[in-house]
N, C-alpha and C positions, 0 to 999 in steps of 0.2 A: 504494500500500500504506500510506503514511502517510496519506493521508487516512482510509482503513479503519479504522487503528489507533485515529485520534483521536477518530469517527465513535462507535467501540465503547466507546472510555474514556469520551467525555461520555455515552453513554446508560448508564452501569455508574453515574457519579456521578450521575446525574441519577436511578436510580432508587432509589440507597441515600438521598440526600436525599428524596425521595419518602415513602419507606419510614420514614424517621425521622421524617419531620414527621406523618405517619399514627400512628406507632406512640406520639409523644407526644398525638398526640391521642384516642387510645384508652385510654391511660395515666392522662388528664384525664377522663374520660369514666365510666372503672374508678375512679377515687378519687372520684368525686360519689356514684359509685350505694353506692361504702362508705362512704361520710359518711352518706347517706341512710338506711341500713340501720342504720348505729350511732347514727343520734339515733335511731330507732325502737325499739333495744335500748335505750339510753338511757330514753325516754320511758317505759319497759314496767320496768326494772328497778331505775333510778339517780333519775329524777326526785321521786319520793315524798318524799327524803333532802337529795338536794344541787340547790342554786340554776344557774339559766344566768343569773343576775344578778351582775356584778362586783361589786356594792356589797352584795349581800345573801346571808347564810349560811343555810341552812334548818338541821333536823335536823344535818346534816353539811355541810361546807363548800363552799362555790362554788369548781365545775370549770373556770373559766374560766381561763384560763391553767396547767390543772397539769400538762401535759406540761414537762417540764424545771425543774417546779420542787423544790426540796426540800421533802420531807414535812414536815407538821404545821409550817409558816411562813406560811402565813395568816393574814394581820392580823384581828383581833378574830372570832378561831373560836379557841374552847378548844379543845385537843386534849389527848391522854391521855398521860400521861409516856410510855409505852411507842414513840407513835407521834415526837414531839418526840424521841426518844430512839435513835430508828429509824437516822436516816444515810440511810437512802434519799433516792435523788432518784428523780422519777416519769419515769423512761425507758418506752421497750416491754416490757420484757423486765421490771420490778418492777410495770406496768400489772398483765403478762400474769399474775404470779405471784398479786399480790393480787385480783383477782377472780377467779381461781380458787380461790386458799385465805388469807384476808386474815387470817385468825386466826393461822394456819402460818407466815405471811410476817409480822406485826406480832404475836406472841404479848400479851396483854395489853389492844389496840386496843377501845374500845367498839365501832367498827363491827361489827352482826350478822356473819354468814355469809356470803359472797354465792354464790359458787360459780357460777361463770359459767366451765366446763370445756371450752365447745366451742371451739376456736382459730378458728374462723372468727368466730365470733360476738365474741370477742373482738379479734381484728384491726379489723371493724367498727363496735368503740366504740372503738378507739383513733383508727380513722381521725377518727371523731366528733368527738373528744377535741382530737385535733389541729390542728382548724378554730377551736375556740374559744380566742380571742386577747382 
């Protein structure tokens, strides 16, 4: 009966390891295809404005590293007292606000309009977002 027991444990552990290493690799699999998907939102809605070059600002300023940074701190990109003025730091949750209503969220801000309201579509520029180091 002990052997049974131990028999059932190891195949119980062995299938939840199984199962994790699967599910992280799915996990891995699910954040590529939303990387993918957000430089495409990206490339369609963001690119025109802002640089994927660390050293080069366009219109608007280079997205490279702005997940966790604070707003309007970008070396030699003017930004608008409003936005400098803001407190924000660029989490998920101030990404998700300002591209959905960046005027609402930054009163003041030159940036246009953008209005990017569908949460999926937004998740997938964040994932985007998030790649870039």
């Amino acid at each position: 009966m002990k052997n049974r027991s131990l028999i059932y444990w190891t195949l119980v552990i062995s299938l939840i390891t199984f199962s994790q290493a699967l599910l992280a690799e799915q996990d891995t699999s699910i954040r590529a295809a939303m990387r993918a998907a957000g430089e495409a939102a990206f490339m369609h809605r963001c690119k025109a404005c802002h640089s994927l070059d660390p050293a080069k600002n366009a219109f608007g300023p280079s997205l490279i590293g702005v997940v966790g940074r604070p707003a309007g701190t970008l070396p030699r990109y003017s930004y608008s007292k409003a936005m400098v003025n803001s407190n924000l730091v660029w989490n998920e949750e101030n990404i998700r606000k300002w591209v959905a209503d960046n005027v609402k969220l930054v009163p003041g801000t030159r940036m246009r309009h953008v209005a990017i309201t569908d949460e999926t579509e937004q998740s997938f520029i964040i994932e985007f977002l998030r790649s870039l180091k």
